[in-house]
Backbone and ligand atoms as CSV (ligand in chain L), in Angstrom:
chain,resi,resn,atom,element,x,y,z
A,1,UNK,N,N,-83.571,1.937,-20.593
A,1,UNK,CA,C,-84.610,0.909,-20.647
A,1,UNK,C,C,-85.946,1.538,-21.063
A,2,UNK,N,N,-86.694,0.887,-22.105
A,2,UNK,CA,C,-88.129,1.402,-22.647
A,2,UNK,C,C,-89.167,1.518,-21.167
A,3,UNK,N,N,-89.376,2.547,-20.878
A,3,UNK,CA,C,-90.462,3.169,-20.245
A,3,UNK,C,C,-91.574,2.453,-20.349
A,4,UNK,N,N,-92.472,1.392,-19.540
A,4,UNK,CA,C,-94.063,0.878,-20.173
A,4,UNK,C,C,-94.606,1.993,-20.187
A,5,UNK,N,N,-94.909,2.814,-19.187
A,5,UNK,CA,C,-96.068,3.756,-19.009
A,5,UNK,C,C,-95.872,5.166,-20.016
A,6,UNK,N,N,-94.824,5.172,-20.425
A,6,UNK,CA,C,-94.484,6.402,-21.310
A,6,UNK,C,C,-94.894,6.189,-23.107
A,7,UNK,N,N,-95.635,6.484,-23.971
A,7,UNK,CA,C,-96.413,5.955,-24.828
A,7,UNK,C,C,-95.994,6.857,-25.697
A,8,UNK,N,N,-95.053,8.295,-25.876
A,8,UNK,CA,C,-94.829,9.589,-26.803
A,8,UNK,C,C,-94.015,8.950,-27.369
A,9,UNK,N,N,-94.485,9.787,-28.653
A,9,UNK,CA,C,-93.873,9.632,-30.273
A,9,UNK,C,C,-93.379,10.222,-30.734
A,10,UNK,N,N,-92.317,10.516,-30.617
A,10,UNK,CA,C,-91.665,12.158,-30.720
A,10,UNK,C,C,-91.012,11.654,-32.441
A,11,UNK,N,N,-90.774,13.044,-32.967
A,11,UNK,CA,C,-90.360,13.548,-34.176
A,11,UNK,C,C,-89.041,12.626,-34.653
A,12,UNK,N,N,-88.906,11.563,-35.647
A,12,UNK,CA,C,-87.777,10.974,-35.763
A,12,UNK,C,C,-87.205,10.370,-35.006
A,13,UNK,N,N,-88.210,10.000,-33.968
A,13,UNK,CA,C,-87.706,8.658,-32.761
A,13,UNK,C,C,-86.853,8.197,-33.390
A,14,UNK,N,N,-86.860,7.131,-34.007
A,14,UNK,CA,C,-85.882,6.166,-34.159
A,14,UNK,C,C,-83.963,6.810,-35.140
A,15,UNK,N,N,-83.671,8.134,-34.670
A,15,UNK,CA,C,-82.809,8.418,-34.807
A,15,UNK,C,C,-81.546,8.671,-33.199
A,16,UNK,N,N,-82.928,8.450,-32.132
A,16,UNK,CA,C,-82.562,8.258,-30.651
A,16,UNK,C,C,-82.324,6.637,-30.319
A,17,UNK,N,N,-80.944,6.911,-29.534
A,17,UNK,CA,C,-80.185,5.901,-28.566
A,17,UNK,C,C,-81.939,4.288,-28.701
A,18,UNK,N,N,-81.843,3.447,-28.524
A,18,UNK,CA,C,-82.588,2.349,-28.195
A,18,UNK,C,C,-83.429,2.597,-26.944
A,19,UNK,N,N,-82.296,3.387,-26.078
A,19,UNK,CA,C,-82.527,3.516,-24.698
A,19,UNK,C,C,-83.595,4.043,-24.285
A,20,UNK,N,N,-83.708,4.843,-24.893
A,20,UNK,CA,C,-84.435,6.492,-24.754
A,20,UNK,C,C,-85.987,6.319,-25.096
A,21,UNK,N,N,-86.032,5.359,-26.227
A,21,UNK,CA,C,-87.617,5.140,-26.511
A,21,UNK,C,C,-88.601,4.899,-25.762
A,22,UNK,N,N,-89.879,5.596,-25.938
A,22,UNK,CA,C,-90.906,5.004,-25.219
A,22,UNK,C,C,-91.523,3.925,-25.430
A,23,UNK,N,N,-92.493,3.052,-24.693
A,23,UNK,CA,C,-92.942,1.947,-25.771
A,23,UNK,C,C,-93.782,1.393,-26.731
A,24,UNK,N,N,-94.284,2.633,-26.993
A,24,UNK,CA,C,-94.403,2.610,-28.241
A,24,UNK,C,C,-93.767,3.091,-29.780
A,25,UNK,N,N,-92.986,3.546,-28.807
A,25,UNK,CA,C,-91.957,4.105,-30.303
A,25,UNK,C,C,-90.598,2.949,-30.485
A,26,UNK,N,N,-91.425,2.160,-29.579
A,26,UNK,CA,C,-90.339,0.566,-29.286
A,26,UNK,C,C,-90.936,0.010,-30.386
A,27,UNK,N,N,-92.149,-0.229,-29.875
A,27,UNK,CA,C,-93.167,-0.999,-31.025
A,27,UNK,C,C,-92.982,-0.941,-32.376
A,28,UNK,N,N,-93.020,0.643,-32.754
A,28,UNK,CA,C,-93.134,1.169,-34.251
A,28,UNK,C,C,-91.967,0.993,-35.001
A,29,UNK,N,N,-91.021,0.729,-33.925
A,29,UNK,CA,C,-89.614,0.319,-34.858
A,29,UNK,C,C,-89.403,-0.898,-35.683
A,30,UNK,N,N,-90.266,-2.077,-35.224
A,30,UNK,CA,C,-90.333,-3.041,-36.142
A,30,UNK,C,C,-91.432,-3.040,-37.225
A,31,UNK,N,N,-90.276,-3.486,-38.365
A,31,UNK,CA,C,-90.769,-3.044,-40.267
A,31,UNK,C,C,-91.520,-4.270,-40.387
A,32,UNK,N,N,-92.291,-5.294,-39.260
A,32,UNK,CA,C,-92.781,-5.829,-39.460
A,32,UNK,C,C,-92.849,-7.128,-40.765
A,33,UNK,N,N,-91.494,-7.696,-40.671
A,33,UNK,CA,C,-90.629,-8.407,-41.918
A,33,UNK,C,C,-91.212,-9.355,-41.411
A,34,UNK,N,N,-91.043,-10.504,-39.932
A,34,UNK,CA,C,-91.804,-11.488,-39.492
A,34,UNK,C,C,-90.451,-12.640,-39.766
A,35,UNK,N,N,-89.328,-12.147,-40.111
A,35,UNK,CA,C,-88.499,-12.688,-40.739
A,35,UNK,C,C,-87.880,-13.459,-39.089
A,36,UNK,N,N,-88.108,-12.617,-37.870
A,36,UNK,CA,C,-87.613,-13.582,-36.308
A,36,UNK,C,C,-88.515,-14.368,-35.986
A,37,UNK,N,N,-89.732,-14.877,-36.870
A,37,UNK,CA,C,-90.432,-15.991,-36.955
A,37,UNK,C,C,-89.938,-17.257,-37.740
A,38,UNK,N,N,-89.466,-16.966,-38.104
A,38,UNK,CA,C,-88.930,-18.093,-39.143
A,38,UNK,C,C,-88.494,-19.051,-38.075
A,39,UNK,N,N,-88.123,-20.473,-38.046
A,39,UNK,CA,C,-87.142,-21.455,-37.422
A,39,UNK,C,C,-85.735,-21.489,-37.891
A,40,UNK,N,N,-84.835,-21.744,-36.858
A,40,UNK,CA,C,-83.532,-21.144,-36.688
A,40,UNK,C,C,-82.931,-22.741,-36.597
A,41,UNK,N,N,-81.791,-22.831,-37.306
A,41,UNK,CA,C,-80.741,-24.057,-36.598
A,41,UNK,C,C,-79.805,-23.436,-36.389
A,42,UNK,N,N,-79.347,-24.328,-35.201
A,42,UNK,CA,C,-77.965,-24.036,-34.247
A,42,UNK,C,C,-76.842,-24.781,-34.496
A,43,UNK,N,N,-75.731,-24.695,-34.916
A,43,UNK,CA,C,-75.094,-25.784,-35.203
A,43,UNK,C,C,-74.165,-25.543,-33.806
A,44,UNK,N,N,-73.832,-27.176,-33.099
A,44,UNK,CA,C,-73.302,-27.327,-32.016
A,44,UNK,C,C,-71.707,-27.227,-31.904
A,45,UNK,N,N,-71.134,-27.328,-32.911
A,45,UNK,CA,C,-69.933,-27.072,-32.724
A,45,UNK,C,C,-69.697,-25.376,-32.920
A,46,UNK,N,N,-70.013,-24.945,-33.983
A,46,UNK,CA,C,-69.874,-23.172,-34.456
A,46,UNK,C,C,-70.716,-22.421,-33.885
A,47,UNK,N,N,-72.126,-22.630,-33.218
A,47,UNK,CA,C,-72.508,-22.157,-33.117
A,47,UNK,C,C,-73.223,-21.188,-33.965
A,48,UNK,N,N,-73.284,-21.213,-35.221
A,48,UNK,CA,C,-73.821,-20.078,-36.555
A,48,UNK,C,C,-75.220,-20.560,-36.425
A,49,UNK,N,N,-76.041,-19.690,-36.680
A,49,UNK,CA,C,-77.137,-20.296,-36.925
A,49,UNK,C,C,-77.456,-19.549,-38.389
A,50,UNK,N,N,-78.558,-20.601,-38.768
A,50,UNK,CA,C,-79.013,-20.692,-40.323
A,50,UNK,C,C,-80.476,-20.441,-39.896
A,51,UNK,N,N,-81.067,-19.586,-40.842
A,51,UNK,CA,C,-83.039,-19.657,-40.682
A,51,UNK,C,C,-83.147,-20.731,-41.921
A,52,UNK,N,N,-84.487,-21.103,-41.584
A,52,UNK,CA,C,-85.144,-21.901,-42.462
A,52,UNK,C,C,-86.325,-21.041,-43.312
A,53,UNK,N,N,-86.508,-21.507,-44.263
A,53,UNK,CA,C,-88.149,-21.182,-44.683
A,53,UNK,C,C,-89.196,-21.188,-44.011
A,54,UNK,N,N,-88.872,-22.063,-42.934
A,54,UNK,CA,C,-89.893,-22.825,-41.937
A,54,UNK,C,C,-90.616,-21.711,-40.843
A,55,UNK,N,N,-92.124,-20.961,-41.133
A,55,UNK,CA,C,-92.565,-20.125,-39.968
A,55,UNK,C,C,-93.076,-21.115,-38.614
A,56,UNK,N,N,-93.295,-20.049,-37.924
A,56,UNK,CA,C,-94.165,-20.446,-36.959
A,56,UNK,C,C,-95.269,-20.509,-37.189
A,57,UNK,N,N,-96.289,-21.636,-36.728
A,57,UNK,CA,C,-97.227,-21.471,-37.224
A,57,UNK,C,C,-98.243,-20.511,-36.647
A,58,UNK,N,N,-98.213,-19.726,-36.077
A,58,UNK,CA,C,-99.351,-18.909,-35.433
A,58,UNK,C,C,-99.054,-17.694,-36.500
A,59,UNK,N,N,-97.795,-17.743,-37.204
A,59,UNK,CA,C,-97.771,-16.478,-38.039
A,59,UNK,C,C,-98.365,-16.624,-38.818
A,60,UNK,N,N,-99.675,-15.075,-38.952
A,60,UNK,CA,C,-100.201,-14.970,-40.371
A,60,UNK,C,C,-99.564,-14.772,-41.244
A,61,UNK,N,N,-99.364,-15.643,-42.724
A,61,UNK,CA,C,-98.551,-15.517,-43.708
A,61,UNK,C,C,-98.747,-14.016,-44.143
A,62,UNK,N,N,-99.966,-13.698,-44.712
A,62,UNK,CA,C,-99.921,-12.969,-45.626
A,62,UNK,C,C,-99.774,-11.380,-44.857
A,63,UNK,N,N,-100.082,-11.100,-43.621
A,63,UNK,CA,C,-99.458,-9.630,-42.976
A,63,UNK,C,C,-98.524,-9.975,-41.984
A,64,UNK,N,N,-97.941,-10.881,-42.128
A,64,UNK,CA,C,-96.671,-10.840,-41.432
A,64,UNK,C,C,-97.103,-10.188,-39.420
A,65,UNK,N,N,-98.004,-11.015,-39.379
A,65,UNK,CA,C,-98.512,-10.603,-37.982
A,65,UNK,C,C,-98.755,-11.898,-37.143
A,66,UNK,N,N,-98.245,-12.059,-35.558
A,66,UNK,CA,C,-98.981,-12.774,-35.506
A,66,UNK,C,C,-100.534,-12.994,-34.713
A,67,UNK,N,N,-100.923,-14.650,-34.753
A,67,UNK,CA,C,-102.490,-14.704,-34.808
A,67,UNK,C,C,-102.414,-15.622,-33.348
A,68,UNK,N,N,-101.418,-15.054,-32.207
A,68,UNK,CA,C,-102.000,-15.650,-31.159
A,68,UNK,C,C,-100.818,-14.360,-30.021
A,69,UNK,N,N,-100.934,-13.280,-30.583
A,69,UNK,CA,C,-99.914,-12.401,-30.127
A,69,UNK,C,C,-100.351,-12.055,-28.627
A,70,UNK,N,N,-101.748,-12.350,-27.792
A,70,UNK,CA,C,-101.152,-12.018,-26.435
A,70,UNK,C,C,-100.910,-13.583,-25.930
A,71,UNK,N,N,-101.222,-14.496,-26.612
A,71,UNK,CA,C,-101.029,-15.700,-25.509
A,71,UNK,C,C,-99.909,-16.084,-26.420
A,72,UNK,N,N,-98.641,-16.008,-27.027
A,72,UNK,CA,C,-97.763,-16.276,-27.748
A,72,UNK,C,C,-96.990,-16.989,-26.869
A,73,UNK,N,N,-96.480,-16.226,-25.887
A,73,UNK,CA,C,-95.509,-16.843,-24.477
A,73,UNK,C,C,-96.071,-18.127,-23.964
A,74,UNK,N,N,-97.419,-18.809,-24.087
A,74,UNK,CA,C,-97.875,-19.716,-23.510
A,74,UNK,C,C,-97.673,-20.429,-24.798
A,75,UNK,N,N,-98.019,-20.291,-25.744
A,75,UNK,CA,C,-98.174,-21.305,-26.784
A,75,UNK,C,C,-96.485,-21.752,-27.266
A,76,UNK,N,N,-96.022,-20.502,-27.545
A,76,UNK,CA,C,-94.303,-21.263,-27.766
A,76,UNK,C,C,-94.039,-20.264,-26.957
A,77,UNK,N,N,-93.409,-20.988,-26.096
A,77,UNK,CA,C,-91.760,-21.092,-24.879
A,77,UNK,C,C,-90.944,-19.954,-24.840
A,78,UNK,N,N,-90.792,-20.350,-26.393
A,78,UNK,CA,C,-89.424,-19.859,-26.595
A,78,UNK,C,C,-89.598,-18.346,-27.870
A,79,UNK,N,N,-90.541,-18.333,-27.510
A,79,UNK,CA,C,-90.530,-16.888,-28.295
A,79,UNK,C,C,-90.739,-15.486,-27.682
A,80,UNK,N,N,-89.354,-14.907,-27.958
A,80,UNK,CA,C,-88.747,-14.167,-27.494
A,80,UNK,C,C,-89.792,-12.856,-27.367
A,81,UNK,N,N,-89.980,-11.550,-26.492
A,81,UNK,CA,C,-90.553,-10.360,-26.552
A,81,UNK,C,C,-89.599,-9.601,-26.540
A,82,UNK,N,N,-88.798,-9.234,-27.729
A,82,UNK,CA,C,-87.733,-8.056,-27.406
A,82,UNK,C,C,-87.671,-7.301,-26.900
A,83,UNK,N,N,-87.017,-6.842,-25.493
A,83,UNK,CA,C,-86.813,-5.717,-25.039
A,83,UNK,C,C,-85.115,-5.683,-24.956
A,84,UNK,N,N,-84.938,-4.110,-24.284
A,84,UNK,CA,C,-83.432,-3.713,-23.938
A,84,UNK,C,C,-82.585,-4.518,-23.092
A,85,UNK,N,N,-83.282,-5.299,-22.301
A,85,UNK,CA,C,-82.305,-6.458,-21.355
A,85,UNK,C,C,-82.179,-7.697,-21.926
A,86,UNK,N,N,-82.903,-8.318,-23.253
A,86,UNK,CA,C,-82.788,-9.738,-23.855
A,86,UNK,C,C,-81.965,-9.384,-24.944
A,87,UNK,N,N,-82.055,-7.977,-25.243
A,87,UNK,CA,C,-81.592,-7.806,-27.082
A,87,UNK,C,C,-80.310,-8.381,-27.196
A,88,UNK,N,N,-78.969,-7.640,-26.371
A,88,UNK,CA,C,-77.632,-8.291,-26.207
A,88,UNK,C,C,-77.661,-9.838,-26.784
A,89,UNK,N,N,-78.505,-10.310,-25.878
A,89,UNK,CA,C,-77.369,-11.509,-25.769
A,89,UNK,C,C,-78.425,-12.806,-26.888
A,90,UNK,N,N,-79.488,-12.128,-27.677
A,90,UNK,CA,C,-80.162,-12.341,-28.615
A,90,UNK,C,C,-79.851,-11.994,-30.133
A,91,UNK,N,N,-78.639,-11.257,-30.351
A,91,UNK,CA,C,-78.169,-10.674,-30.889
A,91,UNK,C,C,-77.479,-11.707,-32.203
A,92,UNK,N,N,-77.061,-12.788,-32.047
A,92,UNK,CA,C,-76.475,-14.081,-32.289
A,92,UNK,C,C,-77.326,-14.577,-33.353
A,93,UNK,N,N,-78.572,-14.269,-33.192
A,93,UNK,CA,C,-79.881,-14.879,-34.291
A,93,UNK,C,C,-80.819,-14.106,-34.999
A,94,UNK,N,N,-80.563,-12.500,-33.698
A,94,UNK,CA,C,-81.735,-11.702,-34.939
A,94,UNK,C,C,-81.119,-11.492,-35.980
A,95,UNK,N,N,-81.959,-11.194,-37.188
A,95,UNK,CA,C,-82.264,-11.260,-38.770
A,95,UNK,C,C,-80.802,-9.686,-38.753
A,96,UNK,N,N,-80.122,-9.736,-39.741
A,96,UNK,CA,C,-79.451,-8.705,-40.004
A,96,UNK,C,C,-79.738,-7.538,-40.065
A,97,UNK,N,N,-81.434,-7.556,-41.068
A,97,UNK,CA,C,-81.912,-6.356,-41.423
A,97,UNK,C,C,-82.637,-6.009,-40.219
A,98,UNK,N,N,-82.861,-6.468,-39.351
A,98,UNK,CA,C,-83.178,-6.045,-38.192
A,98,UNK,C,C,-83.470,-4.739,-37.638
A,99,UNK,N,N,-84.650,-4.253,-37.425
A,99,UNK,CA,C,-84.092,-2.838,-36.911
A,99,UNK,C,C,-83.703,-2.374,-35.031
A,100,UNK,N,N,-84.234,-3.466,-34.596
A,100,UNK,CA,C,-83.812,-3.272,-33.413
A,100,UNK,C,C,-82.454,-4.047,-33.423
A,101,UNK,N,N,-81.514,-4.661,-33.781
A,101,UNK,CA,C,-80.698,-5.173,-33.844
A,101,UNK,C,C,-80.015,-3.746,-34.479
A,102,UNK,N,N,-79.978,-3.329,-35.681
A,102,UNK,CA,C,-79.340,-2.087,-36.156
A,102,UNK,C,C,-79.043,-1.120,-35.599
A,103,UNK,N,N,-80.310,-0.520,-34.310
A,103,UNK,CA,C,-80.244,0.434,-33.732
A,103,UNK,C,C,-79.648,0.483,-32.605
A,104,UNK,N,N,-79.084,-0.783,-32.011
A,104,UNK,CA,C,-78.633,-1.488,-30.934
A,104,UNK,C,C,-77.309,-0.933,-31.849
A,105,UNK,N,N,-76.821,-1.713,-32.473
A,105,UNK,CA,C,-75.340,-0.988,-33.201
A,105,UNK,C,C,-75.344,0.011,-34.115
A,106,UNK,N,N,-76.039,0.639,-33.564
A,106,UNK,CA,C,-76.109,2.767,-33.467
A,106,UNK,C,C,-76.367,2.937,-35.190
A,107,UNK,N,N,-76.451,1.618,-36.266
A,107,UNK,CA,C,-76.521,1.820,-37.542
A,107,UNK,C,C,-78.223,2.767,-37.960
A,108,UNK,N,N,-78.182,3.426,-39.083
A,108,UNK,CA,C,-79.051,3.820,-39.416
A,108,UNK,C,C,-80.194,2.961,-39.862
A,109,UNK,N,N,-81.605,3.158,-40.127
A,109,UNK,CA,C,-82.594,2.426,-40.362
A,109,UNK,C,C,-82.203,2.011,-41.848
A,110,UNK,N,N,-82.354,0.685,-43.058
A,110,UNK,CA,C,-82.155,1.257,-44.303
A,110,UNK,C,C,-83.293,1.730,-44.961
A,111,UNK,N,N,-82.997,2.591,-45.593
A,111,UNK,CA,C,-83.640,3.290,-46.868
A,111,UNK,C,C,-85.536,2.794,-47.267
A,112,UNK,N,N,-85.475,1.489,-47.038
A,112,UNK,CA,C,-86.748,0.759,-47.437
A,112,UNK,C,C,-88.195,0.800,-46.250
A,113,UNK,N,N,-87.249,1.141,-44.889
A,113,UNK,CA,C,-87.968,1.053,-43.639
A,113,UNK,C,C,-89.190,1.958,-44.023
A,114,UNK,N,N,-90.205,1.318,-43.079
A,114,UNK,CA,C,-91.864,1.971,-43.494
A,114,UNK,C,C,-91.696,2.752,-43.061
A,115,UNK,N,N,-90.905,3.078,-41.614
A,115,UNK,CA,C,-90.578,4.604,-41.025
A,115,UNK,C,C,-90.351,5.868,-41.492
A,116,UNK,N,N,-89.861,5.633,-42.774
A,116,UNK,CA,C,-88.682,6.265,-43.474
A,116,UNK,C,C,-89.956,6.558,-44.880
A,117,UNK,N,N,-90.612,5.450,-45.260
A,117,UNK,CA,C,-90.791,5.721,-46.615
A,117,UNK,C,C,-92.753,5.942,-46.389
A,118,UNK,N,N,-92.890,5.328,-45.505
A,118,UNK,CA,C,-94.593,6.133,-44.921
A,118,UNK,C,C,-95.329,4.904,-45.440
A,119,UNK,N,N,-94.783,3.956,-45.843
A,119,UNK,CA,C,-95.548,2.447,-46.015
A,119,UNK,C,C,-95.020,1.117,-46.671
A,120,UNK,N,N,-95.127,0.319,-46.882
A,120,UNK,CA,C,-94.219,-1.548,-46.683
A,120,UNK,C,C,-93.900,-1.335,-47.897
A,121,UNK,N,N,-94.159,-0.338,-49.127
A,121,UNK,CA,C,-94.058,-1.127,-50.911
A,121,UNK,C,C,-92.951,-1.488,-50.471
A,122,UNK,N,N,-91.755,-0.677,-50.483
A,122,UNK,CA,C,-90.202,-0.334,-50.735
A,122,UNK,C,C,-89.285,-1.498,-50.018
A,123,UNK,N,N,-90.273,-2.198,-48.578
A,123,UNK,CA,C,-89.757,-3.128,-48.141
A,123,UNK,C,C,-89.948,-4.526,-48.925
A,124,UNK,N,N,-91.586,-4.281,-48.948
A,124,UNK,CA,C,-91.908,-6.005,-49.843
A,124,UNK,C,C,-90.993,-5.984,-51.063
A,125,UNK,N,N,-90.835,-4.795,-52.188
A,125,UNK,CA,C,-90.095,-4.912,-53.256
A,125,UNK,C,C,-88.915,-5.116,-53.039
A,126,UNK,N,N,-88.201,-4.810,-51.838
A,126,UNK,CA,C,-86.816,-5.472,-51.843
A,126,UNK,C,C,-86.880,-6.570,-51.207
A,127,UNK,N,N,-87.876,-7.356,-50.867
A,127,UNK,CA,C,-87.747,-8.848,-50.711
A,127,UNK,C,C,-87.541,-8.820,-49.311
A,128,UNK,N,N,-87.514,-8.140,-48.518
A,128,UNK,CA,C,-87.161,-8.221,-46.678
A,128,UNK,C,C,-88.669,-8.925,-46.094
A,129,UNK,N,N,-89.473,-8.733,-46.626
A,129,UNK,CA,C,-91.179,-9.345,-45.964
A,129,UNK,C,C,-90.774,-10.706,-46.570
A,130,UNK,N,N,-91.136,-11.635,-45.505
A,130,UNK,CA,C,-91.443,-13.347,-45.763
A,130,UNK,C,C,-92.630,-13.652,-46.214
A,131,UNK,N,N,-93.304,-12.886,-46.969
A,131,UNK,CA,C,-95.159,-13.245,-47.399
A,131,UNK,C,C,-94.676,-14.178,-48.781
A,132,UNK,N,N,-95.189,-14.906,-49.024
A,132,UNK,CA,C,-95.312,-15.782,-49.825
A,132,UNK,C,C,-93.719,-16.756,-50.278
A,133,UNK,N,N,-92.787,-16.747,-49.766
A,133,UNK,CA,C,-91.650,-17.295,-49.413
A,133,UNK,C,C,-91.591,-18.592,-48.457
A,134,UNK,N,N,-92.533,-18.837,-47.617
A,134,UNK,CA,C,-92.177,-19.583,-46.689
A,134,UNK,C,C,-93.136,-20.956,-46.285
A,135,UNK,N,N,-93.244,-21.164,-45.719
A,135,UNK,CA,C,-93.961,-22.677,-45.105
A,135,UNK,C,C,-94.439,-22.643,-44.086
A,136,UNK,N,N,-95.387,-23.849,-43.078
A,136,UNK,CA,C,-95.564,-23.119,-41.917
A,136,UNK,C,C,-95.331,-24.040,-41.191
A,137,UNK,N,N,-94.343,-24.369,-40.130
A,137,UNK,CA,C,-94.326,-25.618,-39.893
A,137,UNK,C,C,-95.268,-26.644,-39.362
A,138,UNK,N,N,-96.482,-26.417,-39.963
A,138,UNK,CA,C,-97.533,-27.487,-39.605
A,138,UNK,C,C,-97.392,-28.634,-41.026
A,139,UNK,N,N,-96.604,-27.826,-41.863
A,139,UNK,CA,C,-96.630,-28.131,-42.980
A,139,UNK,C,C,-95.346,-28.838,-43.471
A,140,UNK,N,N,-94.382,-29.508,-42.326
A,140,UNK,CA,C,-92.971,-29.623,-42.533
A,140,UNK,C,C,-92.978,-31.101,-40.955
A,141,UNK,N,N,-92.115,-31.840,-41.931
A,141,UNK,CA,C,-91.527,-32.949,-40.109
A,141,UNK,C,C,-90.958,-31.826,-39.418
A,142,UNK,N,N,-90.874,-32.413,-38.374
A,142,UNK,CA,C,-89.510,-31.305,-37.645
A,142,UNK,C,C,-88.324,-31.923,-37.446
A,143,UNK,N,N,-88.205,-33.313,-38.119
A,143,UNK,CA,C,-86.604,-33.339,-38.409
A,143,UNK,C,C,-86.527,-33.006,-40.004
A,144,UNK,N,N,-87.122,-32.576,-40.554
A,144,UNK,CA,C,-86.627,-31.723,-42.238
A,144,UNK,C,C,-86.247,-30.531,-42.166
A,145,UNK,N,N,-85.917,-29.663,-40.865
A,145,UNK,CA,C,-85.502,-28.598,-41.193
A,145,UNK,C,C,-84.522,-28.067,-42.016
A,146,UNK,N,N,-83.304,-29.235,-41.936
A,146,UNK,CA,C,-82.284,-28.830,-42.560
A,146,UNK,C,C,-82.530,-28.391,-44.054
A,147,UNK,N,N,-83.645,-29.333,-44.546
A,147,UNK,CA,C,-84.292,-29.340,-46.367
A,147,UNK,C,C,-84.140,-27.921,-46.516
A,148,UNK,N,N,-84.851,-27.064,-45.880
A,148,UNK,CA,C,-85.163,-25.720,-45.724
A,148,UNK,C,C,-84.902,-24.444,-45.223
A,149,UNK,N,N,-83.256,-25.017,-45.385
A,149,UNK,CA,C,-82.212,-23.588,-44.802
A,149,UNK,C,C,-82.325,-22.703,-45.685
A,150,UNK,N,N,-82.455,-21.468,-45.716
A,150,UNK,CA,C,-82.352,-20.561,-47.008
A,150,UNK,C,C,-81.085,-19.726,-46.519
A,151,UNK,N,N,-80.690,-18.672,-47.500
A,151,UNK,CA,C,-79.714,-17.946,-47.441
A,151,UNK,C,C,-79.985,-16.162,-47.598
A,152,UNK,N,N,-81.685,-15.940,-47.520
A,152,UNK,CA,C,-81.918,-14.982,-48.204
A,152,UNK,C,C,-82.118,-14.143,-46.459
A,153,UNK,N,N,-81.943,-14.710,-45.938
A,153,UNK,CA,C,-81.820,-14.406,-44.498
A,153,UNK,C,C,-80.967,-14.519,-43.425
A,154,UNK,N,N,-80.212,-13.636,-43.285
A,154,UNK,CA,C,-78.978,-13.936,-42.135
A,154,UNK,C,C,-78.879,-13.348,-40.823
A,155,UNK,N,N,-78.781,-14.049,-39.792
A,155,UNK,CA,C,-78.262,-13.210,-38.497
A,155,UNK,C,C,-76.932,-12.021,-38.866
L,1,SF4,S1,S,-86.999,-9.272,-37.506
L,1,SF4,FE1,FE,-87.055,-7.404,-36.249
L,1,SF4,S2,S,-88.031,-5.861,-37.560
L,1,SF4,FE2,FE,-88.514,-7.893,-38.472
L,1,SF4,S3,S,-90.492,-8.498,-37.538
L,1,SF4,FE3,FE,-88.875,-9.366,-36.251
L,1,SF4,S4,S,-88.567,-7.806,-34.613
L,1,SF4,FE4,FE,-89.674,-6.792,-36.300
């Protein structure tokens, strides 16, 4: 389980167990894609879920950050703070390229990660950042989600 009070950054963290991290080397693991912002459908019989184009709206489009990040839990419900005891069974919806999802199944970071390459080009050029792709749902009914399933994103 991530340590709060333990804050070290050791050499190639993210080639260590999930377990082991401190939390901030929890933090630094996300490539900051913004892509587990998106809106999700559930389908009730299969259970698969599909993302939409559709962000949240507190996400800043253009750095993929968001703009209400300590009161987030009050404003939506249901948005998740990943840690080591939710990841499991959250697992069902995070984004593929995921890196805490990846590192959870012991896979390597890919190739594009800012970790890896010392800054976002390599990610935005392969299309993993949602900046200019998406909508916000202030900007959408919320029964049109379905309009706006994409495929360029998968659990
Ligand atoms: S999908 Fe994963 S890596 Fe991308 S922003 Fe969300 S938590 Fe970070």
């Amino acid at each position: 389980m991530t340590d709060s009070s333990n804050t070290e950054i050791r050499d190639q963290f993210w080639l260590r167990p999930l377990a082991e991290l401190s939390r901030q080397e929890w933090e630094m693991l996300c490539d900051g894609c913004a892509r587990c912002c998106l809106k999700k459908l559930q389908d009730v019989d299969s259970l698969k879920v599909q993302f939409t184009r559709v962000a949240c709206r507190y996400l800043n489009q253009n750095q993929c950050t968001c703009k209400a990040y300590k009161t987030r839990q009050f404003k939506v419900p249901d948005c998740l703070v990943l840690d080591m005891e939710n990841l499991p069974s959250a697992l069902h919806w995070i984004p593929e390229t995921c890196a805490y999802k990846l590192r959870f199944l012991d896979r390597p970071l890919p190739d594009w990660h800012p970790l890896l390459t010392g800054n976002r080009t390599a990610m935005i050029e392969k299309g993993i950042s949602i900046t200019g792709r998406i909508l916000s749902e202030d900007n959408v009914h919320e029964n049109g989600l379905e309009e706006h399933v994409i495929r360029w994103v998968k659990a």
